[in-house]
VEXTORNU-797809 format. One record per atom (N, C-alpha, C): residue number from 1; residue in three letters; x, y, z. Coordinates in steps of 0.1 Angstrom, whole numbers. Example, Ala and Ser with C-alpha at 12.3 -4.5 7.8 and 13.67 -1.06 7.14 Angstrom:
2
atom pos=1; code=ALA; xx=132; yy=-57; zz=78 $
atom pos=1; code=ALA; xx=123; yy=-45; zz=78 $
atom pos=1; code=ALA; xx=132; yy=-33; zz=78 $
atom pos=2; code=SER; xx=128; yy=-22; zz=71 $
atom pos=2; code=SER; xx=137; yy=-11; zz=71 $
atom pos=2; code=SER; xx=129; yy=0; zz=79 $
***
This chain:
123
atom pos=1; code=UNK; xx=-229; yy=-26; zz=-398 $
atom pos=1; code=UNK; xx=-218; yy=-31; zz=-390 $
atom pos=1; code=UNK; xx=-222; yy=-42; zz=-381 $
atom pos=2; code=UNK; xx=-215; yy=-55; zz=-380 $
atom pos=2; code=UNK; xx=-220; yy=-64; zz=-371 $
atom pos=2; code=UNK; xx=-208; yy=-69; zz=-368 $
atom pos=3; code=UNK; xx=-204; yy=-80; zz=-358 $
atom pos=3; code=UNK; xx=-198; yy=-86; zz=-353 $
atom pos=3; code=UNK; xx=-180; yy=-79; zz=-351 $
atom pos=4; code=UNK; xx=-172; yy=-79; zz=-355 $
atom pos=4; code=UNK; xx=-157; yy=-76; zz=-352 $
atom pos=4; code=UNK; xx=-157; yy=-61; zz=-353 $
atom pos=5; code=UNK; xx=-165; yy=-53; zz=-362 $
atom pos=5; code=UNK; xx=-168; yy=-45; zz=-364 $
atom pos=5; code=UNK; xx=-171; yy=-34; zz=-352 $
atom pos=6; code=UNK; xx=-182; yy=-41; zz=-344 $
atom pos=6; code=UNK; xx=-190; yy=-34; zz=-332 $
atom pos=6; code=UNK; xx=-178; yy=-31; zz=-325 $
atom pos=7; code=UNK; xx=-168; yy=-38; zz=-322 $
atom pos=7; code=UNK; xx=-158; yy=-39; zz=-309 $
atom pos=7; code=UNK; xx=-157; yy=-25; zz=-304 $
atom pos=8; code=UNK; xx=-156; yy=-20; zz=-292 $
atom pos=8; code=UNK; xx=-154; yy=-6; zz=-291 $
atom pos=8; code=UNK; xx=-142; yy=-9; zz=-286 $
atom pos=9; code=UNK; xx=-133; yy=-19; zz=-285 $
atom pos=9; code=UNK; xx=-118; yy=-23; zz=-275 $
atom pos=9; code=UNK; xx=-113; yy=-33; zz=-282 $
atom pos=10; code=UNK; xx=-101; yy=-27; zz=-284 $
atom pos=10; code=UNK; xx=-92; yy=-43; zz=-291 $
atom pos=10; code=UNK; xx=-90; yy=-51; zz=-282 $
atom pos=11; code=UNK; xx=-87; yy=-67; zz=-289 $
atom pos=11; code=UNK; xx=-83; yy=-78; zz=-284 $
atom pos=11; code=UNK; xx=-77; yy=-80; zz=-272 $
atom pos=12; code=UNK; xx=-65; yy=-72; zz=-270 $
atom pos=12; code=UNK; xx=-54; yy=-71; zz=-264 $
atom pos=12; code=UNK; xx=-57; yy=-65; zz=-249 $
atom pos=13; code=UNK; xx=-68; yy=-57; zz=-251 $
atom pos=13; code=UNK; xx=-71; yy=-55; zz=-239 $
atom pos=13; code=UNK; xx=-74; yy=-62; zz=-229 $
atom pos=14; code=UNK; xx=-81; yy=-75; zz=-234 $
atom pos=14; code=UNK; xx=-90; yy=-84; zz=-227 $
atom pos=14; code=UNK; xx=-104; yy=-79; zz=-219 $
atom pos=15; code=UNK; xx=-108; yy=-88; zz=-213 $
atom pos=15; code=UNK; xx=-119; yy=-87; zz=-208 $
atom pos=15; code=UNK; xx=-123; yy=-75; zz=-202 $
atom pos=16; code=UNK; xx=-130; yy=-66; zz=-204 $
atom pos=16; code=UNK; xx=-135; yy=-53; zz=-192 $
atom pos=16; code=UNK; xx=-144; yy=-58; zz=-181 $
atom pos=17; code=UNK; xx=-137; yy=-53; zz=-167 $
atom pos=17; code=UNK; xx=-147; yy=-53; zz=-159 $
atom pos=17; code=UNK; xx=-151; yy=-39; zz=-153 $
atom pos=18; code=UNK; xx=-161; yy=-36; zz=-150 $
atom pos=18; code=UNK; xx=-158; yy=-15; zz=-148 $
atom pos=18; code=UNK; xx=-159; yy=-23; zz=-133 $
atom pos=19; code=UNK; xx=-150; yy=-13; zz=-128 $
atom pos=19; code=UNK; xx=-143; yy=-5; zz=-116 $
atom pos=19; code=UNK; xx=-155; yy=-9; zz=-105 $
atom pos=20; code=UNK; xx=-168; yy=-5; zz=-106 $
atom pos=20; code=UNK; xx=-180; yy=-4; zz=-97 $
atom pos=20; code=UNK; xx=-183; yy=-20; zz=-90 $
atom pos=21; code=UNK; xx=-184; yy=-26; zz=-105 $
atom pos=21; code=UNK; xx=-186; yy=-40; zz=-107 $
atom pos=21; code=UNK; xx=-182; yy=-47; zz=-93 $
atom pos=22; code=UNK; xx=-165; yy=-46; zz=-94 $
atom pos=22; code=UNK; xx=-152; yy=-53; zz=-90 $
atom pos=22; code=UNK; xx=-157; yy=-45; zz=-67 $
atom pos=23; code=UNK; xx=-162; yy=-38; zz=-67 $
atom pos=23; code=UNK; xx=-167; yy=-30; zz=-53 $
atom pos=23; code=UNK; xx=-181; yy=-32; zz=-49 $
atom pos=24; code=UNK; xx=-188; yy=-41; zz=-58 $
atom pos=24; code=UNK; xx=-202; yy=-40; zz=-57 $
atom pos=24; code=UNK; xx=-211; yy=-30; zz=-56 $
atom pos=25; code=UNK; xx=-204; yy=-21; zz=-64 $
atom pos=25; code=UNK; xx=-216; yy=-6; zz=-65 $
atom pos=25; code=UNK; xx=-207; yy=4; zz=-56 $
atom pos=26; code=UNK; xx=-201; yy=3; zz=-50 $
atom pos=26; code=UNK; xx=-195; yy=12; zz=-40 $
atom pos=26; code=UNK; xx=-183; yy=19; zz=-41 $
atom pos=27; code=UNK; xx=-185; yy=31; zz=-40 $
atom pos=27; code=UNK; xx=-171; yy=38; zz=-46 $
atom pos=27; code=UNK; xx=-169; yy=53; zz=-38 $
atom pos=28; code=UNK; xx=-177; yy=46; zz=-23 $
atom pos=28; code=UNK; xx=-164; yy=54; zz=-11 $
atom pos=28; code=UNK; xx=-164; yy=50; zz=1 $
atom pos=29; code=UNK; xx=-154; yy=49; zz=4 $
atom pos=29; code=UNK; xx=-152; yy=47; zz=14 $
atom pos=29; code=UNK; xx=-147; yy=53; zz=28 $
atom pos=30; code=UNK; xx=-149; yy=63; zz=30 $
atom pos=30; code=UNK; xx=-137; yy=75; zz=42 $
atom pos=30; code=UNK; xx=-139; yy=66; zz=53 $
atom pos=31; code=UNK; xx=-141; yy=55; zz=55 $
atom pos=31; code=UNK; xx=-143; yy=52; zz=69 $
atom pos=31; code=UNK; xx=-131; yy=54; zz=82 $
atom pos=32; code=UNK; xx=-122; yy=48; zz=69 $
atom pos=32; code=UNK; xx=-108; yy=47; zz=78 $
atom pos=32; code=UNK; xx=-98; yy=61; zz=74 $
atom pos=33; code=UNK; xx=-101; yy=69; zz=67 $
atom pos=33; code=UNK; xx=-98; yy=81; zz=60 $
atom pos=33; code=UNK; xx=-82; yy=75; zz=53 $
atom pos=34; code=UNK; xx=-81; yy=62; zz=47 $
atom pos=34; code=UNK; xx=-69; yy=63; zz=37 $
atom pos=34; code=UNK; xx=-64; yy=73; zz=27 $
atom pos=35; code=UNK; xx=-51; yy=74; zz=29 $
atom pos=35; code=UNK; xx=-46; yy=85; zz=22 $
atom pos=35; code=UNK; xx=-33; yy=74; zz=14 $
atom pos=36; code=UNK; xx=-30; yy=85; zz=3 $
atom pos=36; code=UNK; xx=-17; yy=80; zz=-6 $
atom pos=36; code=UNK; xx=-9; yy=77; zz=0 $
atom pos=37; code=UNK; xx=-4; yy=83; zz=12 $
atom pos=37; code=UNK; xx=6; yy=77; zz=22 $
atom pos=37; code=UNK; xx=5; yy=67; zz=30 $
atom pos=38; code=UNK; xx=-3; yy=66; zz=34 $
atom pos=38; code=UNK; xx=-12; yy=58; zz=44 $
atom pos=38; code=UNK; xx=-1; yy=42; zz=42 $
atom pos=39; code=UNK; xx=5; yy=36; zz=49 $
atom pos=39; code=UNK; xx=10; yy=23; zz=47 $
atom pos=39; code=UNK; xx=0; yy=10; zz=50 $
atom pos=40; code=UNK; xx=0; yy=2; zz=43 $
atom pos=40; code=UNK; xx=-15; yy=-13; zz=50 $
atom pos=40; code=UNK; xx=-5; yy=-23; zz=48 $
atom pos=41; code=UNK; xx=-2; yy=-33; zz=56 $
atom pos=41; code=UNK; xx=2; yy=-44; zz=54 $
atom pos=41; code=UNK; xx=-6; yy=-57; zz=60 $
atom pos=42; code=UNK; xx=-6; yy=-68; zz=49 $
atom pos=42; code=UNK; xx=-16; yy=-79; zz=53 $
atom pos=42; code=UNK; xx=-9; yy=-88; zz=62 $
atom pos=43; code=UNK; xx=-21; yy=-92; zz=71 $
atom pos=43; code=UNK; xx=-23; yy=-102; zz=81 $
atom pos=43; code=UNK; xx=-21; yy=-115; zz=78 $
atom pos=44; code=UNK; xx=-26; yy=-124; zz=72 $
atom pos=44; code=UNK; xx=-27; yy=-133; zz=64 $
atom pos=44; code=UNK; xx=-22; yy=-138; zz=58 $
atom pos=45; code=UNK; xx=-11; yy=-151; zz=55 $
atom pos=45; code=UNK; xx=-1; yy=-153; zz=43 $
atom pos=45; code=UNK; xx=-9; yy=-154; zz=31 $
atom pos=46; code=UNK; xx=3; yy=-160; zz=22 $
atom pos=46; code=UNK; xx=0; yy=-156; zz=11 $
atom pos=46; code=UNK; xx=-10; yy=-170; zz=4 $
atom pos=47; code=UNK; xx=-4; yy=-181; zz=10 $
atom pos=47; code=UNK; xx=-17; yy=-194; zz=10 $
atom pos=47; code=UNK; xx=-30; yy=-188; zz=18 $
atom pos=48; code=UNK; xx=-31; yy=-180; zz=30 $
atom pos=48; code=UNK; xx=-44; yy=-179; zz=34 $
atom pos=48; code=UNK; xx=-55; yy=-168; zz=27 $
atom pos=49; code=UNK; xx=-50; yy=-161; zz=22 $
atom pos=49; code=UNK; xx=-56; yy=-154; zz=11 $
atom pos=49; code=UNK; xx=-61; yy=-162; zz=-2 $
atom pos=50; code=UNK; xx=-53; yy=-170; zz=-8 $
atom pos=50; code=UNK; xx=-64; yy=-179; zz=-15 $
atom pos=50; code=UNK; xx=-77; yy=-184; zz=-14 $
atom pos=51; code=UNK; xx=-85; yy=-179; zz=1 $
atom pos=51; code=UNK; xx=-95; yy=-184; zz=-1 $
atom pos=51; code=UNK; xx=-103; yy=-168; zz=1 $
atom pos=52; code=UNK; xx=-101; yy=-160; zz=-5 $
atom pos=52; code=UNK; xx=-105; yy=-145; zz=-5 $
atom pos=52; code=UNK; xx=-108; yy=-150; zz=-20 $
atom pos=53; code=UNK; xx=-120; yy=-137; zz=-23 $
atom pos=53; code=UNK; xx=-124; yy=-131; zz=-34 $
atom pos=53; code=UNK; xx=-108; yy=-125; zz=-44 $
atom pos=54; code=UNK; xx=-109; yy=-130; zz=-55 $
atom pos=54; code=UNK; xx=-97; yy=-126; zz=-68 $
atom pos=54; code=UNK; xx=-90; yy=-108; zz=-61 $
atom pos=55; code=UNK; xx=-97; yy=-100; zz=-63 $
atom pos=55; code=UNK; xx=-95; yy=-89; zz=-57 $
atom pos=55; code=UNK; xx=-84; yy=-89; zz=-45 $
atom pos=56; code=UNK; xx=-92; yy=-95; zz=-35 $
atom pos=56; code=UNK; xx=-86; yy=-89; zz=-24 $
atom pos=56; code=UNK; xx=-73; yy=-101; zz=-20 $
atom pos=57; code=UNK; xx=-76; yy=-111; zz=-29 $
atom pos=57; code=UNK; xx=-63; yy=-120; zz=-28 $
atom pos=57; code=UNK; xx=-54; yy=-118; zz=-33 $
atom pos=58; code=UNK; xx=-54; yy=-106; zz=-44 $
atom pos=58; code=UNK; xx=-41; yy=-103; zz=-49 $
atom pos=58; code=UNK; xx=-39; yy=-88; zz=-40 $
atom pos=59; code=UNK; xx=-45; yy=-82; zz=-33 $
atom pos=59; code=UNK; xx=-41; yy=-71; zz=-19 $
atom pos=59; code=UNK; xx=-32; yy=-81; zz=-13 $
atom pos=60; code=UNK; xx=-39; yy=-86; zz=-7 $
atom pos=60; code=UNK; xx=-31; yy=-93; zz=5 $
atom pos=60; code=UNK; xx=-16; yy=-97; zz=-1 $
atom pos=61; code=UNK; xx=-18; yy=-109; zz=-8 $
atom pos=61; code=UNK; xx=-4; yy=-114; zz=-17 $
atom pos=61; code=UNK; xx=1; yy=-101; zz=-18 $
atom pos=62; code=UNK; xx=-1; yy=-92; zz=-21 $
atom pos=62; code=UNK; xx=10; yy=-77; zz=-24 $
atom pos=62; code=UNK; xx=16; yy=-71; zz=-13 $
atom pos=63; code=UNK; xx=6; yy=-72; zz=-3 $
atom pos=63; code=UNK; xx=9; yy=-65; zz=10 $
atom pos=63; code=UNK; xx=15; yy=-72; zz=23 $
atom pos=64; code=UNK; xx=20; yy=-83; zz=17 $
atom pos=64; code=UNK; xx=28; yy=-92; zz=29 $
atom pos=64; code=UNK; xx=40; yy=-83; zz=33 $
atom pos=65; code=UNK; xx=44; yy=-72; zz=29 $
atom pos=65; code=UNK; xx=55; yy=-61; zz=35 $
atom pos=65; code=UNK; xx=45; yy=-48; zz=30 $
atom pos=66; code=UNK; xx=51; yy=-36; zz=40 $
atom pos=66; code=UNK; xx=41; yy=-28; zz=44 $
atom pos=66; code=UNK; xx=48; yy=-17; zz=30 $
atom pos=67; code=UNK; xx=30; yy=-13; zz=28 $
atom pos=67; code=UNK; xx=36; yy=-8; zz=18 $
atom pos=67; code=UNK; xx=19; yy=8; zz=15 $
atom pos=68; code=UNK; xx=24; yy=16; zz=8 $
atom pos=68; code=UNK; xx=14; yy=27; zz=5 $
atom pos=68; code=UNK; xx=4; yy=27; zz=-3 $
atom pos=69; code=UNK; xx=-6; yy=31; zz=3 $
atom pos=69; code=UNK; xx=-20; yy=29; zz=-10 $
atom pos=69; code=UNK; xx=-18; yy=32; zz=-22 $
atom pos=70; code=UNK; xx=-9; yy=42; zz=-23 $
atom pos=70; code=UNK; xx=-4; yy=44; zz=-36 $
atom pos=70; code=UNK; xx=1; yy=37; zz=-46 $
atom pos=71; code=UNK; xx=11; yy=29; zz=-36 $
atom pos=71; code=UNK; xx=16; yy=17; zz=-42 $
atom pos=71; code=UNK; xx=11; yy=8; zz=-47 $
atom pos=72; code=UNK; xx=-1; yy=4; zz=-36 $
atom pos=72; code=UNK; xx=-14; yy=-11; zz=-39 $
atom pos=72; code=UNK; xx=-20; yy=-7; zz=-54 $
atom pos=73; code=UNK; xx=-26; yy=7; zz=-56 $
atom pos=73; code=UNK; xx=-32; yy=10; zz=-64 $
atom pos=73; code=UNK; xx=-26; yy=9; zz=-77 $
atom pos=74; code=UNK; xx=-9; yy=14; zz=-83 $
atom pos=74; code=UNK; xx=-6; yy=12; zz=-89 $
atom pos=74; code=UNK; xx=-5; yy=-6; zz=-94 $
atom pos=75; code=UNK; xx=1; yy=-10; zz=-85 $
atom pos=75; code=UNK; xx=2; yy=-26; zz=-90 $
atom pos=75; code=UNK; xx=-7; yy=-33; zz=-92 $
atom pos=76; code=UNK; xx=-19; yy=-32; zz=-86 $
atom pos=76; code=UNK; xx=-28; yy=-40; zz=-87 $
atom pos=76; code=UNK; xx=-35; yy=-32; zz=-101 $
atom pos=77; code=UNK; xx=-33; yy=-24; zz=-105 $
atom pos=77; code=UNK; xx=-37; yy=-12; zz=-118 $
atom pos=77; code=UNK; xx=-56; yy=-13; zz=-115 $
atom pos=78; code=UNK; xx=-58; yy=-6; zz=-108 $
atom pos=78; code=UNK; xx=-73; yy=-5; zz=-104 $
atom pos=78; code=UNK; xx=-71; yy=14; zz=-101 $
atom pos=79; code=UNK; xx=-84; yy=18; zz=-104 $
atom pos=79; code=UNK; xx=-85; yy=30; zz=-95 $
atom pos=79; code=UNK; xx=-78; yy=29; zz=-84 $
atom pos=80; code=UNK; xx=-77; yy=41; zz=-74 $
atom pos=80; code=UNK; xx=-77; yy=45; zz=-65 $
atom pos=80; code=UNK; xx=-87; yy=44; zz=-52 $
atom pos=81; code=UNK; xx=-98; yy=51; zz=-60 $
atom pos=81; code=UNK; xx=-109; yy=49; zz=-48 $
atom pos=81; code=UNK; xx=-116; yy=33; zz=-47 $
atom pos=82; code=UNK; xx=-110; yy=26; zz=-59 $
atom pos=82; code=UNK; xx=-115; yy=14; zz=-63 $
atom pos=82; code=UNK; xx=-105; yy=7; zz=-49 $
atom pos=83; code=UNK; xx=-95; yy=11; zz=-51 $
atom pos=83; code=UNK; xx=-86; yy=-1; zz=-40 $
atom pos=83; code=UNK; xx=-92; yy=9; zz=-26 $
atom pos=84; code=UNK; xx=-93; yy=19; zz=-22 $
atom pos=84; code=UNK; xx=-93; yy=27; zz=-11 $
atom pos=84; code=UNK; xx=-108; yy=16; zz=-5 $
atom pos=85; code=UNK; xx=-123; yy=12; zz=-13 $
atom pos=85; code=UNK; xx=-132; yy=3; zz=-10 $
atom pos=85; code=UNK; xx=-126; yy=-6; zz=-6 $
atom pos=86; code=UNK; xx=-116; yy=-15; zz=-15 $
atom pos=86; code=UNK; xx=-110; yy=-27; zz=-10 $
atom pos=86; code=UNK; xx=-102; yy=-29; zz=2 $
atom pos=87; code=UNK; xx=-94; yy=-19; zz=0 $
atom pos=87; code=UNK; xx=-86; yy=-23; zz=16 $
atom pos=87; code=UNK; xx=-96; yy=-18; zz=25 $
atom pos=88; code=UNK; xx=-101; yy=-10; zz=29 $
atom pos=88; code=UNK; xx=-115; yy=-7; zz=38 $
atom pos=88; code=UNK; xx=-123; yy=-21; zz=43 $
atom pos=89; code=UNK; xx=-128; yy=-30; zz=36 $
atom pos=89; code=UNK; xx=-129; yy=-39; zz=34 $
atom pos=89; code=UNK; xx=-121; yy=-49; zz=41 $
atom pos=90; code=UNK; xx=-110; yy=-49; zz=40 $
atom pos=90; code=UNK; xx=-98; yy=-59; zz=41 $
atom pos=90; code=UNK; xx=-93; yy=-57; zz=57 $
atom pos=91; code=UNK; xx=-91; yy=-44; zz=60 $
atom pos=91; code=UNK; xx=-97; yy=-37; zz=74 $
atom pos=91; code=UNK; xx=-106; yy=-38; zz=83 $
atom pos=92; code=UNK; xx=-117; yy=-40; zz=79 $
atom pos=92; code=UNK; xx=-125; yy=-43; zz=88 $
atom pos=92; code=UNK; xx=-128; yy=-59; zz=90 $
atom pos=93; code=UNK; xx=-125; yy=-67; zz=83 $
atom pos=93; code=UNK; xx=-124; yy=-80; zz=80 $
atom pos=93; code=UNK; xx=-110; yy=-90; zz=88 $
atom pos=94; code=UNK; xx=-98; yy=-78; zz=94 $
atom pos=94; code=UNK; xx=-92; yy=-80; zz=101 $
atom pos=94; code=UNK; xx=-78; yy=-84; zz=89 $
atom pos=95; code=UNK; xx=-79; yy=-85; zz=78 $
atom pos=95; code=UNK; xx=-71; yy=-92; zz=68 $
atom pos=95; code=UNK; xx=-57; yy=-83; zz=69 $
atom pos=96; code=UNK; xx=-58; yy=-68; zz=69 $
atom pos=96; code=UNK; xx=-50; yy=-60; zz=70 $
atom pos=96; code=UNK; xx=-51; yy=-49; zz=76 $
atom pos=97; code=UNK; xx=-39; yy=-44; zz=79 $
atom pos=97; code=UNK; xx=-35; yy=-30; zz=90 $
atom pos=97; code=UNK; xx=-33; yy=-23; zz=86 $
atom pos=98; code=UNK; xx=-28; yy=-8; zz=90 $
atom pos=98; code=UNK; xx=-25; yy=8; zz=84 $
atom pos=98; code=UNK; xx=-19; yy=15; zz=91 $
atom pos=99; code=UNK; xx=-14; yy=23; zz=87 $
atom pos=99; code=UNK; xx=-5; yy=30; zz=96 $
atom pos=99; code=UNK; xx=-10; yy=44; zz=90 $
atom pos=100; code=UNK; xx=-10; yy=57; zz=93 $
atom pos=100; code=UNK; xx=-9; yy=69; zz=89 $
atom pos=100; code=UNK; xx=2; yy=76; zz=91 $
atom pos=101; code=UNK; xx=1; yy=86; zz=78 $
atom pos=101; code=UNK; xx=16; yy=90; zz=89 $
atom pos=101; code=UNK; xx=16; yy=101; zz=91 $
atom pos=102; code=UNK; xx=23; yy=102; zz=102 $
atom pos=102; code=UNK; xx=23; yy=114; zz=111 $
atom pos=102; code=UNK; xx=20; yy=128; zz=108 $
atom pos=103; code=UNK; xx=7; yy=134; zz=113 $
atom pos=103; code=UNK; xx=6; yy=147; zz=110 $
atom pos=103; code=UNK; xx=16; yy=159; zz=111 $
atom pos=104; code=UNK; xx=14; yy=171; zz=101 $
atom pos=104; code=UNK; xx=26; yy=178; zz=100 $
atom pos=104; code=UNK; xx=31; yy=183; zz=113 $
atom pos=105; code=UNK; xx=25; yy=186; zz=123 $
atom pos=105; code=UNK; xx=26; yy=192; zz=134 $
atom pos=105; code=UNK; xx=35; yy=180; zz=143 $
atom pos=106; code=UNK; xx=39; yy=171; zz=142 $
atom pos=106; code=UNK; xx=47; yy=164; zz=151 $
atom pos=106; code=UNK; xx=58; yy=158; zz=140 $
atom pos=107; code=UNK; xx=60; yy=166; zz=128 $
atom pos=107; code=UNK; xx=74; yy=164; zz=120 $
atom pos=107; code=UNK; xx=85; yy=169; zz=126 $
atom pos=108; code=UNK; xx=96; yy=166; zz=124 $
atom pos=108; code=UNK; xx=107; yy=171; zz=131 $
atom pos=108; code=UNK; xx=111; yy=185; zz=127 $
atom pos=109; code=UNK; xx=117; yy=191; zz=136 $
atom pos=109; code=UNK; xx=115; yy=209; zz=134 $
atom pos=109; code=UNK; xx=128; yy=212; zz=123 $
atom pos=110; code=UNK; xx=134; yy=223; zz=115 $
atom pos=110; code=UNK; xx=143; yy=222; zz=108 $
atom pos=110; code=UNK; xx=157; yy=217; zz=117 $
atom pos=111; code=UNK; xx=159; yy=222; zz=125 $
atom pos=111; code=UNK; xx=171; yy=221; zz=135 $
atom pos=111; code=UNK; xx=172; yy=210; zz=131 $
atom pos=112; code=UNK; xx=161; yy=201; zz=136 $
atom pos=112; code=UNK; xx=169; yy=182; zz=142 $
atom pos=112; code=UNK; xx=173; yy=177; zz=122 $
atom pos=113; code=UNK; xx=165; yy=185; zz=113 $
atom pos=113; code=UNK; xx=168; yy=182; zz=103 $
atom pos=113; code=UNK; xx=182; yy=188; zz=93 $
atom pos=114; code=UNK; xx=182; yy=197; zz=100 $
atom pos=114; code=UNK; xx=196; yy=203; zz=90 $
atom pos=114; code=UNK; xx=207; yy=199; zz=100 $
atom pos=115; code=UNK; xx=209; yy=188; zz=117 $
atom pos=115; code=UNK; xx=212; yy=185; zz=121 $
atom pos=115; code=UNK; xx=215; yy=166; zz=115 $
atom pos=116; code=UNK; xx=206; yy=157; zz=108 $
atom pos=116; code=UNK; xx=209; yy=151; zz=100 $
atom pos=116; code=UNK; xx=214; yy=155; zz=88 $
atom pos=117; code=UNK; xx=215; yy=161; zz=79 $
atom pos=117; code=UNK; xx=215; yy=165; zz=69 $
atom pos=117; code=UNK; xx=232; yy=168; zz=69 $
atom pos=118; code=UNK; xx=236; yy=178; zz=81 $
atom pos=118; code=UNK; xx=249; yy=173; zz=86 $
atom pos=118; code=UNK; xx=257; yy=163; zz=87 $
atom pos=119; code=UNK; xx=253; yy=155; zz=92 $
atom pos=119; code=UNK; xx=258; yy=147; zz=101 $
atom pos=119; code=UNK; xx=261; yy=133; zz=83 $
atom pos=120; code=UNK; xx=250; yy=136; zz=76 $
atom pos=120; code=UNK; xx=251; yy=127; zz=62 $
atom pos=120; code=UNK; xx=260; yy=132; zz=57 $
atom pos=121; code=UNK; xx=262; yy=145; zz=55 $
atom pos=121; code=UNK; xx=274; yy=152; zz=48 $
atom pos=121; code=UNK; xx=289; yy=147; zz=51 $
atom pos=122; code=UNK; xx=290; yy=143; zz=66 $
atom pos=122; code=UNK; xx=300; yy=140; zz=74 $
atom pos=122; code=UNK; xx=308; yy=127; zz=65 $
atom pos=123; code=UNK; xx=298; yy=120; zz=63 $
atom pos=123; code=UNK; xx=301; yy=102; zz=58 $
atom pos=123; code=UNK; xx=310; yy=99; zz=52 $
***
């Protein structure tokens, strides 16, 4: 077997780059403890990110409205903990912000909620 043969990945795939590559070896980051909910939105327009690294210029470009790691992760189609390195990164660099959201202990109690839930019924 030689040449078209070897291929372990069709055409169509294009180029592979593994995941580690694109993080420089690094694949954690708890610094900032991002979670799937966690919202980050970029600092930076979408011209000032052009002078970022491929990666994190397409974060920023994404994140000009605030949006969930969950979300970055899917669109940009990278791992998870692959984007969780990058925005960490992007955070401490000042590029972008976060929000967490509110622990369960300061959710609203059922009352205030079956009190909305009313009040929608109303409409």
């Amino acid at each position: 077997m030689s040449g078209e043969d070897e291929a372990w990945f069709d055409e169509a795939a294009g180029p592979l780059v593994r995941p580690y590559a694109v993080t420089g070896g690094r694949t954690r980051s708890d610094q900032f403890g991002l979670e799937l909910i966690t919202l980050v939105v970029a600092l930076p327009s979408v011209a000032e990110a052009s002078a970022l690294p491929p990666e994190y210029a397409r974060i920023v470009r994404l994140c000009q409205r605030p949006m969930s790691v969950a979300e970055v992760a899917a669109l940009i189609d990278l791992p998870l903990p692959v984007i969780k390195v990058l925005l960490s990164d992007l955070i401490e660099q000042n590029y972008v912000i976060f929000r967490r959201a509110a622990p369960m202990s300061e959710a609203p109690d059922q009352h205030v909620l079956q009190a909305v839930l009313d009040g929608i019924r109303k409409l």
